[in-house]
N, C-alpha and C positions, 0 to 999 in steps of 0.2 A: 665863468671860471674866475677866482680870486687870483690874485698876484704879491707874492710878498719879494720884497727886494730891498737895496743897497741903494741908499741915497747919491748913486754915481751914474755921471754920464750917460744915454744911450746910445747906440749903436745903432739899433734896426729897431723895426715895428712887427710886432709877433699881434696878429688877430686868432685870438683862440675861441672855438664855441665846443660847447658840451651837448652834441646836441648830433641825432642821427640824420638830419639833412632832410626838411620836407615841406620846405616854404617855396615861398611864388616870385621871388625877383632874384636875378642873376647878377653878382657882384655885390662885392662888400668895402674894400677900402678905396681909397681914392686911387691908388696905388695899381690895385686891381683892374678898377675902367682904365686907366691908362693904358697899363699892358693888353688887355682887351681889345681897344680901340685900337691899336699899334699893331694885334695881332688881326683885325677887320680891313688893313690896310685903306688906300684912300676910297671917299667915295664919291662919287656924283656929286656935280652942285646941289641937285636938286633932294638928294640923301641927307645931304648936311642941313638944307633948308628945314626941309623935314624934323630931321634930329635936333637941331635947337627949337624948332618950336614943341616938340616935346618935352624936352630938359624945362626950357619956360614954364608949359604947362604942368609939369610935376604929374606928367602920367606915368603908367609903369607901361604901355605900349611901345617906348623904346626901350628896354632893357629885356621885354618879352619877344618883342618879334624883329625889328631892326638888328640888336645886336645877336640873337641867336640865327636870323637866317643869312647874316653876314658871315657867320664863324662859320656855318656850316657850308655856305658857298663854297669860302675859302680853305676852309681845311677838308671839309668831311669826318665826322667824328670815325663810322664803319664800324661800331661795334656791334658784334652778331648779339641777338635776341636784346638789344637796346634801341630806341627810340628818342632822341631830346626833346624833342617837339610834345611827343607822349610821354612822359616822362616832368616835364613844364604843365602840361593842361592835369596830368594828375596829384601835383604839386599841390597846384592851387588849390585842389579841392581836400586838400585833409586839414584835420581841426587839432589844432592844440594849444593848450595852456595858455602860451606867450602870444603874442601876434607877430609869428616870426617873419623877417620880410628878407632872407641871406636866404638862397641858393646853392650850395655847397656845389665848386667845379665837377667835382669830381664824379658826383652823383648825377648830376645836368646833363657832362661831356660821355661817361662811359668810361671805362678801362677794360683791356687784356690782360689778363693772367701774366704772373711776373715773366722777363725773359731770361727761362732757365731756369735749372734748379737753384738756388738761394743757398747755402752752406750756413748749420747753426754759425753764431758767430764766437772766436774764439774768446777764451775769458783769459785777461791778463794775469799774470800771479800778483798774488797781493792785492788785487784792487778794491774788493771792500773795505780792509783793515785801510786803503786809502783815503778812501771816502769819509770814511767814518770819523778819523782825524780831521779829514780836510772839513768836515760838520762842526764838528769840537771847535775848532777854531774860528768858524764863522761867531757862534756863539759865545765865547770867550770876548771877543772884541761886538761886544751890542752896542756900540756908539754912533755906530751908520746904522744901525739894520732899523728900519721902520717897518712896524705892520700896516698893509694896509687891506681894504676890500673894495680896489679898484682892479680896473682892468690891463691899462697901459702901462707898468712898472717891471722894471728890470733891477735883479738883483747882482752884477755887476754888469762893467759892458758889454760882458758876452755870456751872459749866466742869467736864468732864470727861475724864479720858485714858481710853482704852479700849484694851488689847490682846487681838487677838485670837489663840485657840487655834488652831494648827496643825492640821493631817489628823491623823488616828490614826493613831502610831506614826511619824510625821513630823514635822519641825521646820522646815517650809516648808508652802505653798500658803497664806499667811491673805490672804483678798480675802471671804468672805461673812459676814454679821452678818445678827443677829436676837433682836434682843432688849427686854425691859419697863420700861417707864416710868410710877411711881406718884407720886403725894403732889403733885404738880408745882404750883406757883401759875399760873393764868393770865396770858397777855400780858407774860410775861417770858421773854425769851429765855437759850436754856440754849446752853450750846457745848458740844459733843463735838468729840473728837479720838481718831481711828480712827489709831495711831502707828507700828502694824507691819505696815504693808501692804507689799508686795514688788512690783507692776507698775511699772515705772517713767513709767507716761502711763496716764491716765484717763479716762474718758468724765466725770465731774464736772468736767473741769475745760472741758465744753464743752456744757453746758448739762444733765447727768444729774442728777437729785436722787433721796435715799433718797424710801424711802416708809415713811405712818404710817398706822396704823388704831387706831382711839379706841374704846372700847368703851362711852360716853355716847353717843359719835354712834349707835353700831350699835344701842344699845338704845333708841335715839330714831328708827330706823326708815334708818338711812342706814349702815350696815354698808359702808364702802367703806377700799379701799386708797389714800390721796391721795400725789402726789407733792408734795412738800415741805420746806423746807429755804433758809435764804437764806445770805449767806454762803459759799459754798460753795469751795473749794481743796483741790489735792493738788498735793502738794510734796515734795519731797525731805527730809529732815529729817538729824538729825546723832547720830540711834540707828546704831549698828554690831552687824549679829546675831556671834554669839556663832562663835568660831574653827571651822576650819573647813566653816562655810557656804561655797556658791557665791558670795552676793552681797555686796557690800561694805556695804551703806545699807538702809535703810527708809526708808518713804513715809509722810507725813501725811494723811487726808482727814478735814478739818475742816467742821463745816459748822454754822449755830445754828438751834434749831429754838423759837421760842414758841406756846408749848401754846390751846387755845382755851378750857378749862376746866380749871378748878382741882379738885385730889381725882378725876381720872379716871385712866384706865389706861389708857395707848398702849402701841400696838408698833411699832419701828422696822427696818427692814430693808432690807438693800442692792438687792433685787429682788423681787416680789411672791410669797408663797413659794407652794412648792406641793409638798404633803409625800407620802409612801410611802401610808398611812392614807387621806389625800386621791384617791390614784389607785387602792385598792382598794373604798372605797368607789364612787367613781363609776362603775367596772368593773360593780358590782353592780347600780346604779340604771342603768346603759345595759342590761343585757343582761335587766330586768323592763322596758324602755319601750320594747323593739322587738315588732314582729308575728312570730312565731315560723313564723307560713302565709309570709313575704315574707323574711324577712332570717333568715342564719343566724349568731347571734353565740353563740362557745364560747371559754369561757375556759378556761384549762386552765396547768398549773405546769410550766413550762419546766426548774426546776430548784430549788435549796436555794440561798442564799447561803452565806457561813462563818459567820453569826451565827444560821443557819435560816429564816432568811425564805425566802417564797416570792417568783419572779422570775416574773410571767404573762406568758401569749403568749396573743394575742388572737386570733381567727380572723372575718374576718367577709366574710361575699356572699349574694349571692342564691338563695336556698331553689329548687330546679329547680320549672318550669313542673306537670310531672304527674311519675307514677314512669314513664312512658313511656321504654325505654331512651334513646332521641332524646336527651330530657330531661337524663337521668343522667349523659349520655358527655357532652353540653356543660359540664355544672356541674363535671365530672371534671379534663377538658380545659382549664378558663379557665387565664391564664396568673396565675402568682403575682407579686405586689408585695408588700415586705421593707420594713417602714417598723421603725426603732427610735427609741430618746430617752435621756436622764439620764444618758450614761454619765460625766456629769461632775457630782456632785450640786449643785455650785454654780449650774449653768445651770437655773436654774427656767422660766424665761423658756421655753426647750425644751419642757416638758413642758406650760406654758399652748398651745404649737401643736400639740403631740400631742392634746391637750383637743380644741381645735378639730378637729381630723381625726378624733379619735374619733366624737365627735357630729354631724359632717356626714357621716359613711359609715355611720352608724347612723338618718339623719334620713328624711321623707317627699319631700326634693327629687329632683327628674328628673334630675338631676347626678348623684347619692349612687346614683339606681337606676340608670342608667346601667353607673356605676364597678361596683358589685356584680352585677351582668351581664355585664359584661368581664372581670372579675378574683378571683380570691382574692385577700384582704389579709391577710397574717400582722403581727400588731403584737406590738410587745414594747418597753412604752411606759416602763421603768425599765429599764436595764441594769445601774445600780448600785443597788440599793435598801439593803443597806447602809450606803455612802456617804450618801444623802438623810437616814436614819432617823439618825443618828451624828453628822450636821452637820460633816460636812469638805465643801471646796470643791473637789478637784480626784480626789480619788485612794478606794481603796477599803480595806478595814480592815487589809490588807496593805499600805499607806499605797506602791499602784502603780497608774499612771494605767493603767487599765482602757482605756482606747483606742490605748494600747502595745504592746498585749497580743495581738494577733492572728495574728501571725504564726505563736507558738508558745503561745498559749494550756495553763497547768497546767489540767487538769483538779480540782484541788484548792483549788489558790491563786485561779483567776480561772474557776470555774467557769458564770458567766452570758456569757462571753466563748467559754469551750470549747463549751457547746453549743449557743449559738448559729452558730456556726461550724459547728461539725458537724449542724444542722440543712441551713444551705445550704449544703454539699456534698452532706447526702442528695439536697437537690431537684435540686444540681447531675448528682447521678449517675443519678438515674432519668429526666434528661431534661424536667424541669420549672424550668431555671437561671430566677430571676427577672429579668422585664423592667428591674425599676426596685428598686434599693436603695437606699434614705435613711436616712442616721444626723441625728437632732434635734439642734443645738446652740445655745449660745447665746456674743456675743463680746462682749467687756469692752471694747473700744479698735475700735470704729467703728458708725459708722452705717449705716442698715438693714438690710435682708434680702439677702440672697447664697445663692448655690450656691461649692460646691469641686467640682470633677469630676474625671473622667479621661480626656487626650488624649494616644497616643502622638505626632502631630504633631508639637503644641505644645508637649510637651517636648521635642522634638527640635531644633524650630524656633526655639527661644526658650534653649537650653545650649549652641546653636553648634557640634553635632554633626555631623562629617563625613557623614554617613549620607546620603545622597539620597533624596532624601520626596517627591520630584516622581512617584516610580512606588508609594509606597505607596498604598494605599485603607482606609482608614476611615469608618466611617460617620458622617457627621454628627448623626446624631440624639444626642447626647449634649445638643446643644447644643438640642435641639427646647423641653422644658420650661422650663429658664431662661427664653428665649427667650419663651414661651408665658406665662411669673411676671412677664417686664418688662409688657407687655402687660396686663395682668388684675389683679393684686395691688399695691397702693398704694405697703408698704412694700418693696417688692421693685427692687434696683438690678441688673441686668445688667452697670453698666462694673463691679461692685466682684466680680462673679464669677472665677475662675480654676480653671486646666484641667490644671494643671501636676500633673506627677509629682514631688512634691519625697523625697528622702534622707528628711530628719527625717519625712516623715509616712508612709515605706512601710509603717510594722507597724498603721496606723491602717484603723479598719474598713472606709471610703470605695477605700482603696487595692489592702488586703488583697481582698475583694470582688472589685475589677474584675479585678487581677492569675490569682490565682487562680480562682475562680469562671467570667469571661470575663461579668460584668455588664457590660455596657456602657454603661448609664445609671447607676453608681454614684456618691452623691453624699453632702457633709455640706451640711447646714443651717444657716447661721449665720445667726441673729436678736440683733438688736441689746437692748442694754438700755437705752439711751439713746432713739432718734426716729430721725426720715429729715431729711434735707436737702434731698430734692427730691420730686416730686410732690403730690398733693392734700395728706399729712400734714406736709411742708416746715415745719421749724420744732416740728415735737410731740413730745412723747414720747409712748411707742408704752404703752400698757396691755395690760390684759386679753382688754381686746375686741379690738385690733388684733394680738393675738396670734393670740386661736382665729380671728380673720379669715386670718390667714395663714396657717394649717392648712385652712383650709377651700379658700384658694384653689389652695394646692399640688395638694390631690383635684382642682380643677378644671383644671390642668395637665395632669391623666395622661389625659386624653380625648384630649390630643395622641399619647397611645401606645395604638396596636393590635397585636394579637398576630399582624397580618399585617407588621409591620413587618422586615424582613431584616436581621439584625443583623452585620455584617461584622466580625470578629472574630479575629485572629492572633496566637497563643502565637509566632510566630516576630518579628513587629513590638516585642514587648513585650521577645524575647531581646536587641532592640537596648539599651534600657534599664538590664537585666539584666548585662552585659557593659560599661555604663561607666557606674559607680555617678557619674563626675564630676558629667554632667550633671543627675543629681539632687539638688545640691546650690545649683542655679540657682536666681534666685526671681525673676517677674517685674516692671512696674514696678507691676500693680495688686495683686501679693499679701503686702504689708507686712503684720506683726502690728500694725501704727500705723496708718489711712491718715490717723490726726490726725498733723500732726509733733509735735515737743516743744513745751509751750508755752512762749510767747512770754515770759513773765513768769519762765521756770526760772533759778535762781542756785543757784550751785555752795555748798555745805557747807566748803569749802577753798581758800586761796586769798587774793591780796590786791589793791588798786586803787589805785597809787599818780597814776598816769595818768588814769585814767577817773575822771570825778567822779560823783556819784548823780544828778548832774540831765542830766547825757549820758546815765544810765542810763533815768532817767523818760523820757525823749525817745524813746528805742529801743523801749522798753514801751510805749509809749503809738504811736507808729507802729505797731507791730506788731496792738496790739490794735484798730488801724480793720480789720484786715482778716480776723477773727476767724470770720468764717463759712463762709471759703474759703482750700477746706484750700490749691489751689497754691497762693496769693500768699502765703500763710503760709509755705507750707514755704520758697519763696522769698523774702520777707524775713529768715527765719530764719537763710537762708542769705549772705543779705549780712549783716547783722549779726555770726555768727559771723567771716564772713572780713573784716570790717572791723576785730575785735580779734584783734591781736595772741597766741600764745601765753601771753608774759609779761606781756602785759596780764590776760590769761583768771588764771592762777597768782596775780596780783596780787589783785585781786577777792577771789577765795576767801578768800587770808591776813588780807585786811581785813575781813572780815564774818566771819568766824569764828575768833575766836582757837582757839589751840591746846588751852588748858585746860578749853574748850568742849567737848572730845569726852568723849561717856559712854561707859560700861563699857554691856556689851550688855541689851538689856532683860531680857534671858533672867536675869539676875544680880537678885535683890532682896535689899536693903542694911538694912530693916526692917520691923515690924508695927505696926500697931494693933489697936483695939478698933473696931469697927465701930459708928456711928453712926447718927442717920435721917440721911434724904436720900435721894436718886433713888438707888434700889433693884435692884440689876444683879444678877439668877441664873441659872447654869448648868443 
């Protein structure tokens, strides 16, 4: 991760990586073994003999096994379906890019689900139109500010700019972070600034906060991921990426975070992570803590990534009754269910409701036996594990969003995409098409839980297609499970569901699937990274536990699907489709990539106000922001507001808040170096 800052003082040492946690040695700054060792308390003479002729020798066997079976002596990590020791041996074994040699604590020790529910965080009045000033003015006085593309730089003594790394082999998708915080003083708030973000609307600016994990606390027996962070904004900023990019601007999300303890080591991260390592290990621990007489779980290697990893595909149901052929031909016979996850490695959020689906259709409940009595489940709970292992956010080391890629899947290029596909085709073709296909995801820009499906209908109904639908027949079960998630699962919204066939998503898996295939319950996932706004969780952000909840409850949805169900199904209704790509280009009014509108507080980077003064402006902001929790009134004052000013009013604005000589040259460009100092500590 780059660092641009203020030729001033540091403070503390910020170690930051970009990077999903999946290398083989435990500890990173000096800082870090310190507290470490101080947390291993003392040892034997003959411990320490030991350990210095390690350190001498420059092996990695004391930071593998001395320091890990000392911590866990003394502490005991205790996290249910976690392992450190397994968790370190499968570390070691995944391949990627860099030759990473950092252990992320976090990922090593384990964490519990936040304690309690979390409350969105409140938004101050006025606080972008704060920021955005308080930006203006950094750049207005350029006489400290140096660019740099190092690691160690602090842009004041308690402020930092952060840029983050692209996808591999791409010069877009930055939206996920993940990274260490050392040396820090207590009770004094730090700023970050996250500068090159590319969404143009955010869940932070509607009550999302990062989250941090202390590794004091966790060695004090509280090992938790907290959401966290006050201050919080994202903004438009007046960074321009570098000639031809797609986008004109960059995003700021700023936010201050004060530490609780002085000389500790957090980690900070846009979403609670959850690494490759992490889901081969728990693979391992689910498939020793099932009954082998009851439940049949076989893991098995779907394929190679292009880095070599392995992609698993999970298989799990109910062990038959007796060998009685009876027996045999039912377990033969059960209908298959397609679940997948991570094809977007940024969506961690995804793969904590895989978690939970794992462990509820591997558990002792009458639901779980049920479902594996009705069903074979084939899982294949990464589909990018390169991407995860790599730490890009959207795309795979071919720097190509993987969920693009269906239609015409390379066997080379997007190999975890070709055979999963050609998987369900084979079951397509021997007559085993699955009931229910679900791809995991997670969404950056709304609140809670949703389905995406497929309705020839509804797209037809809804793009204003000549076609006459009054004599088609489709079966409605598409809509059974949603349906069946409003009802049962907390975070789960029904109105934010949609059914639509759109253009832009045909080559996506959800699509691809129902088109081809003839799934008729094919669906994506989306879980929020933010909370809900309505039901029991109204008002929360959503954790750990509310994730594998919602994996749990999805399993308890499919009891709504039997294999006697009659699935009405016509390659000739879909030919309508097929023949006028127009109407795939329709989007409905519930399937905005925003259902936030823009907020209310957004000011343009260009432009001038000779008309509008700043306290008509305060006044506007400040109206808007009573009605901050609902999204219509929003979207509709937003809208009176815009068409109250003027064009030339809007152009005016701009020019007056940001002069011209304001505009930077692109972040991509740095102008010099230093020497790297202490202070908060950021590594790659």
């Amino acid at each position: 991760m780059e660092i641009s800052s203020r030729d001033m003082p540091a403070a503390a040492h910020l170690e930051a990586c970009d990077f999903h946690s999946h290398s083989s040695i435990l500890g990173t700054s000096p800082g870090f073994r310190t507290m470490v060792r101080g947390a291993m308390g003392e040892a034997s003479p003959c411990q320490r003999e030991d350990e210095q002729d390690n350190e001498e020798d420059g092996t990695e066997e004391f930071y593998h096994h001395t320091i890990i079976d000392r911590l866990l002596e003394r502490h005991g990590a205790g996290i249910p379906h976690h392992d450190p020791k397994l968790y370190c041996a499968v570390a070691s074994k995944t391949k990627s890019i860099p030759d990473f040699s950092i252990l992320a604590f976090p990922d090593f020790w384990g964490h519990l689900p936040p304690p309690g529910h979390q409350p969105m965080a409140p938004r101050k009045p006025n606080i972008q139109r704060q920021k955005v000033f308080e930006d203006i003015q950094r750049f207005l006085k350029t006489d400290d500010i140096i660019n740099h593309v190092v690691f160690d730089l602090e842009d004041s003594k308690y402020e930092y700019d952060l840029i983050l790394n692209p996808d591999v082999n791409s010069s877009q998708h930055t939206q996920w972070f993940y990274f260490e915080v050392s040396n820090m003083a207590a009770d004094v708030p730090y700023r970050f600034n996250v500068i090159n973000c590319e969404k143009s609307n955010s869940q932070f600016n509607y009550g999302m906060q990062p989250v941090l994990y202390s590794v004091k606390e966790a060695l004090e027996g509280r090992p938790h991921w907290i959401s966290t962070g006050t201050e919080i904004c994202y903004f438009r900023n007046n960074f321009c990426p570098a000639k031809g990019r797609r986008r004109t601007t960059f995003y700021t999300l700023t936010f201050t975070i004060t530490f609780k303890h002085s000389e500790d080591v957090c980690y900070l991260a846009y979403h609670y992570p959850y690494t490759y390592s992490a889901l081969m290990a728990h693979l391992k621990i689910l498939q020793k803590s099932v009954d082998p007489a009851k439940v049949f779980f076989k893991q098995q290697t779907l394929c190679s990534t292009l880095a070599g990893n392995s992609c698993p595909i999970v298989t799990i149901t109910a062990c038959p009754v007796s060998r009685r052929w009876k027996d045999l031909h039912q377990m033969r016979n059960r209908p298959y269910i397609v679940l997948t996850s991570r094809v977007h490695p940024g969506e961690s959020n995804a793969s904590w409701v895989m978690k939970g689906t794992l462990e509820f259709l591997c558990s002792n409940d009458l639901v779980a036996q049920s479902l594996r009595e009705a069903f074979v489940f084939k899982v294949i709970p990464m589909l990018n594990p390169d991407g995860v292992i790599n730490g890009t956010n959207r795309c795979d080391l071919n720097s190509k969003d993987l969920n693009r890629q269906w239609s015409k899947p390379d066997p080379l290029l997007s190999p975890t995409i070709y055979h999963t596909k050609g998987f369900l085709y084979y079951l397509n073709i021997i007559g085993r098409t699955p009931v229910v296909f679900c791809d995991y995801h997670g969404h950056s820009r709304k609140k809670n839980v949703f389905l995406y499906g497929c309705s020839i209908k509804e797209t037809l109904w809804q793009s204003g297609s000549a076609v006459d639908t009054v004599g088609l027949k489709e079966d409605p079960g598409y809509r059974t499970i949603p349906k069946t998630l409003d009802r049962i699962a907390p975070t789960f919204s029904f109105n934010s569901c949609n059914f639509l066939v759109e253009k832009s998503r045909s080559a996506t898996a959800r699509v691809v699937v129902w088109r081809e295939m003839g799934v008729l319950r094919s669906y994506t996932l989306e879980n929020t990274y933010n909370g809900c706004n309505q039901g029991i969780y109204k008002g929360l952000q959503t954790g750990t536990q509310e994730h594998q909840e919602m994996g749990m409850k999805f399993c308890h949805s499919l009891l709504s699907v039997t294999k006697d169900t009659r699935i009405l199904y016509s390659r000739k209704l879909i030919n309508h489709i097929d023949l006028d790509h127009n109407m795939l280009d329709h989007k409905s009014h519930n399937c905005f990539e925003d259902d936030e509108p823009p907020c209310a507080e957004e000011i343009e980077y260009s432009g001038g106000c000779p008309t509008l003064k700043g306290s008509d402006l305060d006044s506007d902001i400040d109206s808007n922001m009573a009605h901050v929790d609902d999204d219509d009134k929003e979207h509709s004052a937003q809208k009176h507001q815009q068409d109250s000013i003027s064009q030339s009013q809007q152009s005016s604005i701009k020019n007056h808040l940001f002069p011209p000589q304001t505009r930077q040259p692109s972040v991509d460009t740095p102008s010099e170096r230093r020497d790297l100092r202490n202070g908060l500590r950021i590594a790659n």
